[in-house]
C-alpha positions in Angstrom: -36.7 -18.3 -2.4 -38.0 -15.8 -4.7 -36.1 -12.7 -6.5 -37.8 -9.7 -6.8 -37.0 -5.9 -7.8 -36.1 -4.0 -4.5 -39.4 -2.2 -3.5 -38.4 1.4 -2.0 -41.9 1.1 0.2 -41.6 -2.2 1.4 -38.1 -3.4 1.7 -35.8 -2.3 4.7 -33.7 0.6 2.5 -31.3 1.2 5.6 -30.8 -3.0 6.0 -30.5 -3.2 2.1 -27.2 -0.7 2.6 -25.9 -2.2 5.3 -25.7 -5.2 3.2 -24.3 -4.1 0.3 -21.6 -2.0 2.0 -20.6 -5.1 3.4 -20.0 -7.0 -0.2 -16.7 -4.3 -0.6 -15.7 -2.2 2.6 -12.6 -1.0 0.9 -14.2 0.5 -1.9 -17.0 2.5 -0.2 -14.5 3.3 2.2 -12.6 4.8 -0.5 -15.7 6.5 -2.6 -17.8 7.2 0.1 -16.5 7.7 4.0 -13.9 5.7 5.6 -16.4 6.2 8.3 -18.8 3.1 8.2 -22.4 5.0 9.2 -21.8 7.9 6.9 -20.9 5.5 3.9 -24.3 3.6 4.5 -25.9 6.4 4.5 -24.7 8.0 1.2 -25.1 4.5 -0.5 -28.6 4.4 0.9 -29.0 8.1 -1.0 -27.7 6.2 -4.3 -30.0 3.4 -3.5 -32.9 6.0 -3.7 -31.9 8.2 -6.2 -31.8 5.8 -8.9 -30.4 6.0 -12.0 -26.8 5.0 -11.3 -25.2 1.3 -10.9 -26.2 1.5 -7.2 -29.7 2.5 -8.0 -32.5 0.9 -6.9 -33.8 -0.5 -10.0 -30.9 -2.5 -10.4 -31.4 -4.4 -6.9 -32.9 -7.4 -6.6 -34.0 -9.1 -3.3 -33.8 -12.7 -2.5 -36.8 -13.1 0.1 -39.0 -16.0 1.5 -42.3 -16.4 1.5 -42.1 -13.7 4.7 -40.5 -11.0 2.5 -37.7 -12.0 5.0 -34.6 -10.2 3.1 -32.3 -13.4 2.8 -29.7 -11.9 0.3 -29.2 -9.1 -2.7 -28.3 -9.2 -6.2 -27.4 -5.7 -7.9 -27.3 -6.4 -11.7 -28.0 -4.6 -15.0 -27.5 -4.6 -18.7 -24.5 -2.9 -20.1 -26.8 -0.4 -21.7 -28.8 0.4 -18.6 -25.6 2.8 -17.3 -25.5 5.7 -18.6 -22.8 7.8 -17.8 -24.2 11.0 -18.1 -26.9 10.1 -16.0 -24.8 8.6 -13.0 -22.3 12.0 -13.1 -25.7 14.0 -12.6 -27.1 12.0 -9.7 -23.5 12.1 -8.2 -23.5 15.8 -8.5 -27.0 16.4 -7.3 -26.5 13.6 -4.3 -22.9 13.6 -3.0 -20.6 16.0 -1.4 -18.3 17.4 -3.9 -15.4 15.1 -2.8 -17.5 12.2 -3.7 -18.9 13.4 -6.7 -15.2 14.2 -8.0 -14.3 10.9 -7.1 -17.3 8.9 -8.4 -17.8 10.6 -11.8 -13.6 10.7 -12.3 -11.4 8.7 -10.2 -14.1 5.2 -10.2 -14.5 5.0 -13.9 -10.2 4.8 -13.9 -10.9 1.7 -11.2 -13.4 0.5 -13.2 -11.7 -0.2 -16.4 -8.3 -1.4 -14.6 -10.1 -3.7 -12.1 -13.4 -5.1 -13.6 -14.4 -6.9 -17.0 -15.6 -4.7 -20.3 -19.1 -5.0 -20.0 -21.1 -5.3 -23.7 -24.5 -4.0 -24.0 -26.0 -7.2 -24.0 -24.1 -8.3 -20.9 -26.1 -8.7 -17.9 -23.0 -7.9 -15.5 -23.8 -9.2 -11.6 -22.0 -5.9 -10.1 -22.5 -7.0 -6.2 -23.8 -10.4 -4.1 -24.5 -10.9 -1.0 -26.1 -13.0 1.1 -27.6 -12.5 5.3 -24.7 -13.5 7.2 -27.7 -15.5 9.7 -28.3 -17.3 6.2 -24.9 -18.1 4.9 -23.7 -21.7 3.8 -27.6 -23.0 2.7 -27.6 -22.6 -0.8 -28.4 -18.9 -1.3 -26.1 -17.5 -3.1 -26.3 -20.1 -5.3 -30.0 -20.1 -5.6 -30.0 -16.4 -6.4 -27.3 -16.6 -9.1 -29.6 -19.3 -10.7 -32.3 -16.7 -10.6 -30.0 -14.1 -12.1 -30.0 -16.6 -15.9 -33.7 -15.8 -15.9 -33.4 -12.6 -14.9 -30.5 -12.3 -18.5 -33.2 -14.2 -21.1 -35.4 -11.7 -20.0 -33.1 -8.8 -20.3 -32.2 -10.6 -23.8 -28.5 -10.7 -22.7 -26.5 -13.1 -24.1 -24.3 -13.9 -21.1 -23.6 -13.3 -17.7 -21.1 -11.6 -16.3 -19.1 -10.7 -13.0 -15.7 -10.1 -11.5 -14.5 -11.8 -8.4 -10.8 -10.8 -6.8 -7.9 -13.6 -6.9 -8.3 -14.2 -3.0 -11.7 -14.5 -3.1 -11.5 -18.2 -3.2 -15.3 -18.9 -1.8 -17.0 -17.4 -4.6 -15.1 -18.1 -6.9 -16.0 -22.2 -6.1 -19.6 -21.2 -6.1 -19.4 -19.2 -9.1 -17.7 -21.9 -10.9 -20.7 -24.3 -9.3 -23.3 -22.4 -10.7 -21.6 -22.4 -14.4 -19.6 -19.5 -14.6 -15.8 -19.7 -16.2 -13.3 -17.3 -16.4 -12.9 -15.4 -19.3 -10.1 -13.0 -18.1 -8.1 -11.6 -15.4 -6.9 -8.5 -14.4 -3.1 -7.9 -12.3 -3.1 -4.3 -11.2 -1.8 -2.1 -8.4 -4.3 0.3 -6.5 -3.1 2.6 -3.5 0.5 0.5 -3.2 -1.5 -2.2 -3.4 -1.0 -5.8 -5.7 -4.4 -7.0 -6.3 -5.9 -8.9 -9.6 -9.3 -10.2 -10.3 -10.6 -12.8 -12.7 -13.7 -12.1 -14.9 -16.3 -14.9 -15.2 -19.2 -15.6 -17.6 -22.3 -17.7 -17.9 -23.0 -17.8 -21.4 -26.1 -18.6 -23.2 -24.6 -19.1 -26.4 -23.2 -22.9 -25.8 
C-alpha cells in the first residue's frame, strides 16, 4: 500500500467524502446536514476549498498499485490550521448556519472533546478504511505510514483522539504504538461521552 497526498484530478472527490463522513455521522450531522447527501456534499466543498482541517492538503490516500482508494488518513501539523483561514473558507463556502456553527460552536467542541494539539504535533484528525477492505491490516498499515509522514513534518509526536466506546481502534491504536496521554469526560447535547487522547512519540 502506498500513502499519497489526495490528488483533486485523479482521486474520486465524491468517494473520498463519502468516506470520511462515514468516520463521524454524528458530527457532520450536527455541523453540516442531518441529511446524509447534503452533508457529503458540503464536506466535498471543504475537501476542495482547502485551507481548513477538512482540506484537501491534509488528506492522504492509502491506494494499491491500481490507485484503488483502500483507506484515508486526514492529518496535519498543529501549525498548518490557521484559524483565520478556516473562518474565511467557512464563510465564503457554507450556508450561514454552518458557517456560524463551524467558525463558533466547533471550536467550543473541539477544546472540550479532543486533545491540545502543539505546533509540532502531527494530530491524525480522521481514519478510515474501505469497508470491502476492512480487518487486513490497513489501518494499521496506514498509521505506520503516518510516523514517516511526522519525521518529515519534523513533529515530534503523533497524535489522535479516539471516544471511550470505540474499543476497535483503540486496540489497533495501541498495536501500532500509541498510549494514552489523556482523557476527556464531557457532556454534549444531553449526552455523556469522553474520549482518550493517544500519542506516538518520537522522543523515547
Amino acid at each position: 500500500m502506498n500513502l499519497v497526498k489526495l490528488d483533486l484530478n485523479k482521486h474520486d472527490v465524491d468517494l473520498v467524502s463519502e468516506l470520511i463522513y462515514e468516520t463521524d455521522i454524528s458530527l457532520f450531522t450536527t455541523f453540516l446536514d442531518k441529511d446524509r447527501t447534503n452533508a457529503i456534499e458540503k464536506l466535498r466543498k471543504l475537501i476542495i476549498a482547502g485551507k481548513n482541517s477538512y482540506g484537501h492538503e491534509h488528506i492522504y490516500i492509502g491506494e494499491d498499485d491500481n490507485s484503488k482508494v483502500m483507506g484515508i488518513l486526514i492529518a496535519f501539523r498543529g501549525d498548518e490550521i490557521n484559524y483565520l483561514e478556516e473562518i474565511t473558507i467557512f464563510k465564503h463556502e457554507m450556508e450561514f448556519l454552518n458557517f456560524l456553527k463551524l467558525s463558533f460552536v466547533k471550536p467550543i467542541y473541539d477544546k472540550i472533546t479532543a486533545s491540545s494539539i502543539e505546533n509540532d504535533d502531527l494530530y491524525i484528525g480522521n481514519l478510515v478504511v474501505a469497508d470491502s477492505l476492512r480487518g487486513q491490516g490497513i489501518g494499521s498499515e496506514i498509521l505506520k505510514n503516518s510516523f514517516q509522514l511526522a519525521t518529515d513534518k519534523k513533529c515530534k509526536r503523533v497524535l489522535l483522539d479516539v471516544t471511550f466506546e470505540n474499543f476497535n481502534a483503540k486496540r489497533l491504536y495501541e498495536r501500532t504504538g500509541f498510549k494514552v496521554c489523556g482523557e476527556k469526560q464531557f457532556k454534549w447535547m444531553g449526552k455523556s461521552e469522553g474520549t482518550y487522547g493517544m500519542e506516538y512519540s518520537f522522543d523515547k
